[in-house]
BALOBA-1460 file (C-alpha; in Angstrom, 3 decimals):
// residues 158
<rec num="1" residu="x" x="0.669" y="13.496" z="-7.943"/>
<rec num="2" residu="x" x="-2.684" y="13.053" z="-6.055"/>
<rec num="3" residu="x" x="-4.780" y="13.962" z="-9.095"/>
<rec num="4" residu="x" x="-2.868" y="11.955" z="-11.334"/>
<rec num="5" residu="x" x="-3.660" y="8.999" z="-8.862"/>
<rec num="6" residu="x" x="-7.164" y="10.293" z="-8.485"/>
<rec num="7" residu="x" x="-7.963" y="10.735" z="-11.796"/>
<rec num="8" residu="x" x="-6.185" y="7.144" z="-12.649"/>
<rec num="9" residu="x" x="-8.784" y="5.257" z="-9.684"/>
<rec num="10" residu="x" x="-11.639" y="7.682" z="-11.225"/>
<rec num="11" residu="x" x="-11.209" y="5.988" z="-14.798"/>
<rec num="12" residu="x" x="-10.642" y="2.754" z="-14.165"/>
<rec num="13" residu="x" x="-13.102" y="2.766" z="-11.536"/>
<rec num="14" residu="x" x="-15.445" y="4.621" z="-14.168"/>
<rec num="15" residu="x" x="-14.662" y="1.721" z="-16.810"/>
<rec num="16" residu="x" x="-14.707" y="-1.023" z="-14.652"/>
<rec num="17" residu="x" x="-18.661" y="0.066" z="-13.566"/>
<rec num="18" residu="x" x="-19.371" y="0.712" z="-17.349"/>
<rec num="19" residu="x" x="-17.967" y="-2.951" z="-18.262"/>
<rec num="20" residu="x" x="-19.791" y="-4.763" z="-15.706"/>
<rec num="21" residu="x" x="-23.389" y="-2.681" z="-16.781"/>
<rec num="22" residu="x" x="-22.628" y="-4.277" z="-20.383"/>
<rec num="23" residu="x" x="-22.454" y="-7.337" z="-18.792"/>
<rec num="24" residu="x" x="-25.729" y="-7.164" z="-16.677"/>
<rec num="25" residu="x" x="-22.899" y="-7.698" z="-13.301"/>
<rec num="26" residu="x" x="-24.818" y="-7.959" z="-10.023"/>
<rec num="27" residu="x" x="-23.111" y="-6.031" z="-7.676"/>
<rec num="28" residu="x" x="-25.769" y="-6.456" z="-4.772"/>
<rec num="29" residu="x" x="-23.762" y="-8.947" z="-3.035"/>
<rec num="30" residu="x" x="-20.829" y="-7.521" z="-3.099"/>
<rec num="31" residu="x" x="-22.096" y="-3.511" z="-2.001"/>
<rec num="32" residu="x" x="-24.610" y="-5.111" z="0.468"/>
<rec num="33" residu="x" x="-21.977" y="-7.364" z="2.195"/>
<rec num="34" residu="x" x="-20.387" y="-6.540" z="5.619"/>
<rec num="35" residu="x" x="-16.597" y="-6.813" z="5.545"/>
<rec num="36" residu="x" x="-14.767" y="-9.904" z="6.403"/>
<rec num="37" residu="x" x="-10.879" y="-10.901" z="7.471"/>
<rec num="38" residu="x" x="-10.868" y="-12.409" z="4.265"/>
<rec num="39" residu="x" x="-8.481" y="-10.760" z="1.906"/>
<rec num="40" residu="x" x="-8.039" y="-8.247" z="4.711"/>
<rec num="41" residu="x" x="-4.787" y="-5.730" z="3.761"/>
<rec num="42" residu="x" x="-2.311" y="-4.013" z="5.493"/>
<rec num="43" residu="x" x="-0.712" y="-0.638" z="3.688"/>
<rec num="44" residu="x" x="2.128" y="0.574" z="5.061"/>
<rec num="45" residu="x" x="5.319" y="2.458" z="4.338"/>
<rec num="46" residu="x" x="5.467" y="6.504" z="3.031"/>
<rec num="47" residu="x" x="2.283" y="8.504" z="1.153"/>
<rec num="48" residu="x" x="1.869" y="6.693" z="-1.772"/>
<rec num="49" residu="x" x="0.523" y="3.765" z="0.367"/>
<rec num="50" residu="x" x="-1.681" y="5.936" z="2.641"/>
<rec num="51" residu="x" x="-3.469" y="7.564" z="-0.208"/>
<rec num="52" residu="x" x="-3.689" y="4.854" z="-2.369"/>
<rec num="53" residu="x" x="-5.365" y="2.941" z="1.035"/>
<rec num="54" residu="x" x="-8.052" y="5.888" z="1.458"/>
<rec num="55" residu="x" x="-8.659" y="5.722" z="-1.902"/>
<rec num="56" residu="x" x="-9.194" y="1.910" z="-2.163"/>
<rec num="57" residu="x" x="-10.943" y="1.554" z="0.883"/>
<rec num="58" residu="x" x="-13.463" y="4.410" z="0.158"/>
<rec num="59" residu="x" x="-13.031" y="5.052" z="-3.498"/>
<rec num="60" residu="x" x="-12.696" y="1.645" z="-5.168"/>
<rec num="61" residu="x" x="-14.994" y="-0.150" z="-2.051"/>
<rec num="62" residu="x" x="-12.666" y="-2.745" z="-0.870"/>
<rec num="63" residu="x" x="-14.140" y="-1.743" z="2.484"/>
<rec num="64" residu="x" x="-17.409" y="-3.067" z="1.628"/>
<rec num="65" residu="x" x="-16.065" y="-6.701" z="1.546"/>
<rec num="66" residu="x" x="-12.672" y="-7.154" z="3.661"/>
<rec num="67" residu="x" x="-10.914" y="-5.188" z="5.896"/>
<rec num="68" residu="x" x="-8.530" y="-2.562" z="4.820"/>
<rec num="69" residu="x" x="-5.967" y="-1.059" z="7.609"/>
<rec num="70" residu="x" x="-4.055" y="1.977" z="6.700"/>
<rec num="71" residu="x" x="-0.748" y="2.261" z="9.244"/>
<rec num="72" residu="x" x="0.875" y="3.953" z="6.249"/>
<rec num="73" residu="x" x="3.264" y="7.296" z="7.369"/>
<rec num="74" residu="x" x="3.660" y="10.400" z="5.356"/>
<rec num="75" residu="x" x="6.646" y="11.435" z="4.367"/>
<rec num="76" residu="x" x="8.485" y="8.216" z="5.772"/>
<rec num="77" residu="x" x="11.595" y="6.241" z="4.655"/>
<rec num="78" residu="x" x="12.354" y="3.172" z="4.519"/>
<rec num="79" residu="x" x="15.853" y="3.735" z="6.730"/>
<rec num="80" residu="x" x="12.989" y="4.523" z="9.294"/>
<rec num="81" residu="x" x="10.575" y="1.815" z="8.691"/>
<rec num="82" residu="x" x="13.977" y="-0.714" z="9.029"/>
<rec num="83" residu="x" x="15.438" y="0.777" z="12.322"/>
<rec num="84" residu="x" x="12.274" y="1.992" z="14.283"/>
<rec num="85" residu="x" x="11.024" y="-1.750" z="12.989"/>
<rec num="86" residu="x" x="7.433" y="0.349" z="12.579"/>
<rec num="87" residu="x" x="6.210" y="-2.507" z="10.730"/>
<rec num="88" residu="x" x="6.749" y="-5.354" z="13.400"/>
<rec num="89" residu="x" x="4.434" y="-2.814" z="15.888"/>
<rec num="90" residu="x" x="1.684" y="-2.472" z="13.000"/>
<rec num="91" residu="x" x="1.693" y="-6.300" z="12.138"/>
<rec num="92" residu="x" x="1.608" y="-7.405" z="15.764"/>
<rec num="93" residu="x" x="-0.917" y="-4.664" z="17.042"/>
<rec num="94" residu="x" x="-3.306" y="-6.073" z="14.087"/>
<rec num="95" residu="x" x="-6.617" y="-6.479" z="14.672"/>
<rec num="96" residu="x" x="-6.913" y="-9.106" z="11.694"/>
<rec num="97" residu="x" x="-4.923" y="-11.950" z="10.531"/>
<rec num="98" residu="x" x="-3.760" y="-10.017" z="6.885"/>
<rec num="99" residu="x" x="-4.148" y="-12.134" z="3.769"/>
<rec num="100" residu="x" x="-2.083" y="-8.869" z="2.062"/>
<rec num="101" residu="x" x="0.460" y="-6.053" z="2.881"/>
<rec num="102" residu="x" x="0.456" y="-2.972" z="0.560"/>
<rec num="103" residu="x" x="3.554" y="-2.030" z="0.686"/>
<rec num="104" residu="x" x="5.230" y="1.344" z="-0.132"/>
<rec num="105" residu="x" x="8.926" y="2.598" z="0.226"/>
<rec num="106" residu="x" x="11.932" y="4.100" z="-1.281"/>
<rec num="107" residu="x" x="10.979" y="7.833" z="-2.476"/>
<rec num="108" residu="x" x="11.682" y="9.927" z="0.390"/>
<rec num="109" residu="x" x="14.924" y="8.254" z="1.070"/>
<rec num="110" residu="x" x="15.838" y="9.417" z="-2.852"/>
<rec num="111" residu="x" x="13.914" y="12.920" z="-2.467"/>
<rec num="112" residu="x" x="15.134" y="13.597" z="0.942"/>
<rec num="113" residu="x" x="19.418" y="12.949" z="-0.137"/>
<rec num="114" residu="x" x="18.572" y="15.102" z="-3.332"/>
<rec num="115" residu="x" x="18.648" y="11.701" z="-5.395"/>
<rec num="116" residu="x" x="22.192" y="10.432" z="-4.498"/>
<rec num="117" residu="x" x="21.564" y="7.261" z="-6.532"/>
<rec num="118" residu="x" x="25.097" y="6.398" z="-4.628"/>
<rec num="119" residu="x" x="22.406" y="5.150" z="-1.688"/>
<rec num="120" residu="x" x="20.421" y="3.001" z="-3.710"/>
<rec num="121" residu="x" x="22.095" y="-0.087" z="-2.174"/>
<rec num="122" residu="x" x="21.208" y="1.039" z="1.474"/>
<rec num="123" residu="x" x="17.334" y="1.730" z="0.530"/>
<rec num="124" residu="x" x="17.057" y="-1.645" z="-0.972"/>
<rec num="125" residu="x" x="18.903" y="-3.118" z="2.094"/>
<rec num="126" residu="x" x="16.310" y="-1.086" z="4.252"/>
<rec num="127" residu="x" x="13.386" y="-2.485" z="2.357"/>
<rec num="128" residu="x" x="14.217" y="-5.970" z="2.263"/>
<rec num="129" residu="x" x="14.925" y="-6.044" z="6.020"/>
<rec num="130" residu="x" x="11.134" y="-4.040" z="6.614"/>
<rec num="131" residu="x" x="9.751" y="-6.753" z="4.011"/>
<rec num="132" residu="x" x="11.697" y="-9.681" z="6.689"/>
<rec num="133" residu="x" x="10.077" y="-7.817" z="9.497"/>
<rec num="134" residu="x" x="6.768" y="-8.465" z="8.078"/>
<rec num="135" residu="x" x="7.064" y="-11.945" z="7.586"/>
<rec num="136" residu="x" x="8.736" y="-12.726" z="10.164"/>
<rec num="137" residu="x" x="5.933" y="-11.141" z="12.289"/>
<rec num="138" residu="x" x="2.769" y="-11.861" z="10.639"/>
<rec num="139" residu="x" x="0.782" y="-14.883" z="12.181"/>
<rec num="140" residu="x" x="-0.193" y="-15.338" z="8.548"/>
<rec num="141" residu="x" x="2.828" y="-17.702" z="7.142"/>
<rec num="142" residu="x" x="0.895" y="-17.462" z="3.466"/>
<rec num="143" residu="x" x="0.756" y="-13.403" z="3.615"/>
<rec num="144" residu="x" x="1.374" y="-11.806" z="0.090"/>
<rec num="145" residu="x" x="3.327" y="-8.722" z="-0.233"/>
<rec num="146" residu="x" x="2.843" y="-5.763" z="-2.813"/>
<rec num="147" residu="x" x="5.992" y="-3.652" z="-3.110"/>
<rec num="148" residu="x" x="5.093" y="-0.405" z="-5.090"/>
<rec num="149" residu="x" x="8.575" y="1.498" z="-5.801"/>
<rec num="150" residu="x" x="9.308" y="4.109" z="-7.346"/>
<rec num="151" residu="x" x="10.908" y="5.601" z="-10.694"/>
<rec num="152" residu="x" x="14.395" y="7.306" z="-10.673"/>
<rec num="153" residu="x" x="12.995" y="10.875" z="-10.251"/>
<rec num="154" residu="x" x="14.788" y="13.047" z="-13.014"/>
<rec num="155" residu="x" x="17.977" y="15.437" z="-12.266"/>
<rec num="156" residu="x" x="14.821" y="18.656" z="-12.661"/>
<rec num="157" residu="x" x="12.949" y="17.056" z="-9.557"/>
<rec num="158" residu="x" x="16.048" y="17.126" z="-6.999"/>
């Protein structure tokens, strides 16, 4: 999964740097600035949000122009994002007012139950009260949340 993702970022960072040569794009600004609370993000929840943080802060360079705070957990689930509330403590103990949260939950829940699809109403529940613990929390009444979920893993997986 980590090379697909790598190799995914890779291209389209790859393209993206190829496009904006054809188009004489001055990055000097932008790799030359220091990084401000504006646009700052917040990824939390389970791995897929922890490496796709490292690999936009240091990969894509989102570091080079806002802040980017990883409180994301490996191999979390969102039953224990909801009841340990792990998201109030990382929105409160925040160093920057967030503009974004980069949010990631669901597949361990699945993955960990062997795919019992007969829980998908408690994992959404779960979510949706972490995703009310953010905004509830956050001194930012405009912040914008990115929910990343995941496909129904196939019977071969569990």
């Amino acid at each position: 999964m980590k090379s697909i993702l790598q190799s995914t970022l890779t291209t389209l960072l790859l393209w993206t740097a190829s496009a904006a040569n054809n188009n004489n794009f001055d990055y000097t600004d932008y790799i030359n600035s220091e990084p401000s609370e504006d646009g700052a993000i917040l990824l939390l929840g389970d791995s897929w949000a922890a490496i796709a943080g490292d690999y936009a802060a240091n990969i894509c360079g989102l570091s080079n122009s806002r802040y980017v705070t990883n409180d994301a957990q490996n191999g979390s689930t969102a039953n224990q994002w909801a009841e340990k509330e792990s998201a109030v403590e990382s929105v409160q103990k925040a160093e920057y007012d967030y503009d974004y949260v980069w949010l990631s939950l669901g597949g361990n829940d699945f993955l960990d139950n062997k795919c019992d699809i007969s829980m998908a109403d408690q994992v959404a529940a779960d979510i949706v009260t972490v995703i009310g613990h953010i905004v509830d929390n956050s001194p930012n009444e405009n912040i914008k949340i990115l929910y990343f979920g995941y496909s129904v893993p196939s019977t071969d997986i569990c």
